[in-house]
N, C-alpha and C positions, 0 to 999 in steps of 0.2 A: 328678366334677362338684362336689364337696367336699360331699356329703349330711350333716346332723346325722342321729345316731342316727332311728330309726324310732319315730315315736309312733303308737299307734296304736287310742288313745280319741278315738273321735269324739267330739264334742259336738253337741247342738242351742240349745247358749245360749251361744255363742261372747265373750267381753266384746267384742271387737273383728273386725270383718269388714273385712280391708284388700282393696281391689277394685284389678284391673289390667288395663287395656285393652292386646289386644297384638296388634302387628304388626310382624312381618319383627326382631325382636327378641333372635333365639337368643343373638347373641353377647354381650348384657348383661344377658339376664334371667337368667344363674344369682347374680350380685349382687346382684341386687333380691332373688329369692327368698331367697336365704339370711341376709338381713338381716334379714328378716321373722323365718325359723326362728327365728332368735341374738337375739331381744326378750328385752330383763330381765324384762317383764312374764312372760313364760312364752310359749311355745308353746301349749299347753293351753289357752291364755285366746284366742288366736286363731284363725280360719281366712281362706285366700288363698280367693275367689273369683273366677278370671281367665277371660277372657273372647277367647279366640282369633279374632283378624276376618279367617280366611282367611289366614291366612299361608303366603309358599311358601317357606319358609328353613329350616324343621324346628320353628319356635318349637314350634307346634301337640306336635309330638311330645315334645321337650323338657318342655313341661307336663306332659303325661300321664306321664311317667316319674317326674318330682317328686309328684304327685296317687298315681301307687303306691306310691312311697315313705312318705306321708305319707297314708296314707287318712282319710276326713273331715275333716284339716285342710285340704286343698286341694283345691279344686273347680276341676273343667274344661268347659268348654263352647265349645265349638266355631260360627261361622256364617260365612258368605257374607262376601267384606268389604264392611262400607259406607262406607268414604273417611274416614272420621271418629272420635273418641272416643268421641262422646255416646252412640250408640247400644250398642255395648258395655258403657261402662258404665249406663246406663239399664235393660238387661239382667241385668245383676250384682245390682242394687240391690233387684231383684224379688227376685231370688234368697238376698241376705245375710239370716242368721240374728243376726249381733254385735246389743249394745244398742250401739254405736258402731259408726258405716262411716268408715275413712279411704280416701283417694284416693292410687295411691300410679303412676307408670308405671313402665314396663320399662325403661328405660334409667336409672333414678335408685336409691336407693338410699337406706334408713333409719338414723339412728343407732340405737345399741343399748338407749338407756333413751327413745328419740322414744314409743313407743306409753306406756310406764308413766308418764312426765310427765303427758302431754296428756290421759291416763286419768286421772289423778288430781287434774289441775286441773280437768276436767269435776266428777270425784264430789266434791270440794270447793267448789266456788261454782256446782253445781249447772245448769249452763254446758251447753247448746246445742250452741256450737260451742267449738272451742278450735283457734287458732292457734298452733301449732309454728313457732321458729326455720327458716326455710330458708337453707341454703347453699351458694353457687352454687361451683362445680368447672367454672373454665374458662369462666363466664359471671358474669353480672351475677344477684342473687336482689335479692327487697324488701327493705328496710331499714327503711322509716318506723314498721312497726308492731312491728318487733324491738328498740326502744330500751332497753325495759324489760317488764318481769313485769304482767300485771293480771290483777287477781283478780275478775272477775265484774263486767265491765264493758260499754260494748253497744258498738254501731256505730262511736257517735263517740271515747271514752275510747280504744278498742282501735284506731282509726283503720286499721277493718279493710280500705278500701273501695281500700286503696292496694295490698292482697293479695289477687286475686280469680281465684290460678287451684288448683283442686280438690283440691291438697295440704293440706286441714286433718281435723279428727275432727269428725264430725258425728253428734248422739244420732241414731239411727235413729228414735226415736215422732214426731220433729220431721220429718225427713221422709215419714215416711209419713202422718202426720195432714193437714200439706198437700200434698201427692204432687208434690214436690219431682221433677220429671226435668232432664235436662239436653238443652241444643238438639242434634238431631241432620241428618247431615247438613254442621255449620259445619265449618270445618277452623280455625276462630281466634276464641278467645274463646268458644265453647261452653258453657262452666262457670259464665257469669254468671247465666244466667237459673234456674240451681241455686243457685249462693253466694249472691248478693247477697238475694234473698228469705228466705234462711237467714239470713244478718245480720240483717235486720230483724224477722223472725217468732220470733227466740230469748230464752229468758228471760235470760239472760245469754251473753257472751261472754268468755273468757279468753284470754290470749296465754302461753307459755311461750318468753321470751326469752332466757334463762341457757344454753341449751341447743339446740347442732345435732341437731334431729327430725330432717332432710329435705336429701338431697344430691340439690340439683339441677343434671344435670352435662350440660356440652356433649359431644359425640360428633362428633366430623368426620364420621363413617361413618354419619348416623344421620340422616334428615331430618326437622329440626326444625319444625312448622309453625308454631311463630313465626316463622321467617326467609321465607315465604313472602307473597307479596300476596294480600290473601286479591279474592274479587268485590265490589263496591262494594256491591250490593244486598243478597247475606245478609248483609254485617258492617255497614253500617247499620241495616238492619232490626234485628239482633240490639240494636244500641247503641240503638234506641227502645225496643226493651221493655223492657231493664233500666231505661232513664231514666223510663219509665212507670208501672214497680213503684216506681221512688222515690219518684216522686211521689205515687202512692196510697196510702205508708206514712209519708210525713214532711210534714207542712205546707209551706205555702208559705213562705217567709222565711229565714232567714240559716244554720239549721241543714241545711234541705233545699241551700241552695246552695254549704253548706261540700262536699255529698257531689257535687253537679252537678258540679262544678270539675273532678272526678279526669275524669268522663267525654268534659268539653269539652276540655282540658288531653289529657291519653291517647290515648282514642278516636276522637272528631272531626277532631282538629289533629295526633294521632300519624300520619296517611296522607300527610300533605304536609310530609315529613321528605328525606332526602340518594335516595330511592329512586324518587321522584316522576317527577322530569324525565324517567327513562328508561321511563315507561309509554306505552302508546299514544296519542295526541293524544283518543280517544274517553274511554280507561278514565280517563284526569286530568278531561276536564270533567265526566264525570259523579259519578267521586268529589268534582269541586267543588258539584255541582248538590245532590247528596243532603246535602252538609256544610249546605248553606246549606240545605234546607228545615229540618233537625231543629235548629239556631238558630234559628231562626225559631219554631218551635214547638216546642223542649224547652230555652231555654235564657235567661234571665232577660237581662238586658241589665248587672244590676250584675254577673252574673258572668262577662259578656266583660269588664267594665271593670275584672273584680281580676286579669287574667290580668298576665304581665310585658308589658312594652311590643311587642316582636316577635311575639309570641304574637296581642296586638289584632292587626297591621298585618297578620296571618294571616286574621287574622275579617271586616279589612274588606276583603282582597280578594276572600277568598270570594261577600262579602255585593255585591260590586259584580261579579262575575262574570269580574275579570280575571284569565284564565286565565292568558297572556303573563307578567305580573307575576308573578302568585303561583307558577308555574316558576320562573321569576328569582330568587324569594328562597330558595325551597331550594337554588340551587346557590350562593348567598354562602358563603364563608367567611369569619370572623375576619381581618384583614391580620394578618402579623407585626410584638409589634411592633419596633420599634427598639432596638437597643442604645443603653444607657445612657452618653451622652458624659463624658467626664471632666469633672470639675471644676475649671476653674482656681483658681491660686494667689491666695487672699486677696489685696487691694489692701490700700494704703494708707489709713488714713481720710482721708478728704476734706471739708471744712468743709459743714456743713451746708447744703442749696439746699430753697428753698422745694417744699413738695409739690406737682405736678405735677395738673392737674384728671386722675384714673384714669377710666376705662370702666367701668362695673362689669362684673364677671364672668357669660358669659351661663349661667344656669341649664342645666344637661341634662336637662331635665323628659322626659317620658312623650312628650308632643307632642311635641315637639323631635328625641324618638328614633325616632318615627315616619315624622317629615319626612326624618329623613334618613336611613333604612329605604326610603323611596320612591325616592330621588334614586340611592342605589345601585343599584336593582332599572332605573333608568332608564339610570342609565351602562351598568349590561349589558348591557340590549336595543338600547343605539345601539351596542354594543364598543368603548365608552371607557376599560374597565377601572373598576375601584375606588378608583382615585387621588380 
């Protein structure tokens, strides 16, 4: 199973406690494990805390063979499954002994200096939380807040709120001072009502951008719960109370709405994407019903009006309840467009003729692209096509 040598001083003051919620995982958790072993930081400086949610594939036993191998650096513990990550790891979290907890899962896999970076930009700007580079292997990872290096900066600087799922190092006193758990139960988006109050409750934040920490890989064999629809009611609910921790930690006005945007933008407006139309007739109106109550009440009106233009015409059909329509516009596509006609051959100059009274050119404003945002959604519900 490619074991590193056998360490076999335990520790009780771990620097780092990498936590790993696992199920049905056998065939790529010897990866993850063993990236952990192979840390620059040292083995010694860490212990795995892995949390087995009833697996019936061997993972469970798998663990335990590694945890022999590696005694008090890897912890096993074993329960019932409960559908979800949170509570695993919420479990773990009782358990970690590290002054840092990273979040790490079973089918992903660590670079080999990730944990001594994002160690060492925490014990230099003294840093809460610190986000690690991730890189995506076969999928799509965040980009916004990997542009560049910061050194001890918070929320907004590290423009953290565009990376909010459980892969980063967090000081353990910062979570356990405010008892930091994660939702459990959720199968999507879990992790926010852990991170994002961690963003805002940290005396600083770092990002370490130079460097891939964190290979987050797709798996055909593996089922992703991003790819799945989650219920309209826990993952709304969820998306209130993260937006209600915002708003109890950041004023009202331009900064607090700089963070709202991701949420309306993402969360809100992310369910009435290409996967929509083919939901039940119930499970659409009421993911439209819940859209429209938390606008209503969690969502400022300048910050429906900084969205791009199609994004409004998403908000206002929500907000008028037409269900009909707002189907219609997730099945638009783009037309293709035209090949580009040649050019004919220069003419001859021709004597000067008086200028012609021109039309002016009509603007393709916000409006404009809205109107005819509508007018398409209407050719399709008559089946006149998008001509």
């Amino acid at each position: 199973m490619g074991f590193a040598p056998a360490d076999t001083q335990p520790t009780d003051h771990p620097k780092v406690s990498v936590i790993i919620p696992v199920y049905n995982a056998a065939e790529h958790l010897p990866q993850c494990l063993q990236s952990i072993v192979d840390q620059s930081i040292g083995f010694g400086s860490v212990e795995v805390v892995a949390v087995d949610d009833g697996s019936t594939d061997g993972s469970g036993a798998l663990l335990d063979a590694w945890a022999d191998r590696h005694p008090g650096r890897i912890r096993v513990v074993h329960q019932e499954n409960s559908g979800a990550p949170g509570g695993p790891r919420n479990r773990a979290v009782a358990m970690a002994r590290g002054e840092f907890l990273f979040f790490a899962d079973p089918d992903d896999y660590l670079g080999t200096e990730g944990l001594e970076r994002m160690v060492a930009a925490a014990e230099r700007n003294a840093s809460d939380v610190v986000l690690g580079r991730i890189k995506g292997v076969g999928r799509s990872a965040p980009v916004t807040p990997f542009r560049r290096n910061v050194e001890g900066g918070d929320v907004f600087t590290a423009k953290a709120v565009w990376s909010l799922t459980a892969q980063k190092l967090f000081r353990r006193s910062l979570v356990v001072e405010h008892g930091l758990r994660f939702a459990e139960g959720l199968r999507l988006a879990e992790e926010q009502v852990f991170v994002v109050p961690a963003y805002l409750l940290a005396r600083s934040i770092s990002v370490v951008a130079d460097y891939d920490c964190y290979y987050l890989v797709h798996r055909d064999d593996f089922p992703h719960l991003t790819q799945q629809v989650p219920d309209p009611e826990p993952f709304y609910g969820n998306v209130r109370d993260v937006v209600e921790i915002v708003a109890r930690h950041v004023p009202a006005g331009e900064r607090r709405n700089s963070l709202l945007y991701r949420w309306l933008s993402l969360e809100v407006l992310g369910r009435f994407g290409g996967r929509f139309a083919a939901l039940p007739e119930p499970t659409r109106r009421r993911y439209m019903e819940l859209a429209d109550e938390l606008m209503d009440t969690c969502f400022p009106g300048e910050v429906v009006e900084s969205l791009p233009p199609l994004a409004r015409l998403r908000c206002r059909l929500i907000r008028e309840g037409s269900l009909e329509e707002l189907t219609a516009l997730t099945t638009l596509v783009p037309r293709p467009k035209q090949a580009a006609k040649p050019k004919p051959a220069p003419a001859a100059p021709a004597a000067p003729a008086a200028a012609p009274c021109r039309t002016p050119r009509r603007r393709y404003t916000p409006s404009r692209i809205l109107a005819a945002g509508r007018r398409r959604i209407g050719r399709r519900l008559r089946g006149t096509g998008d001509g």
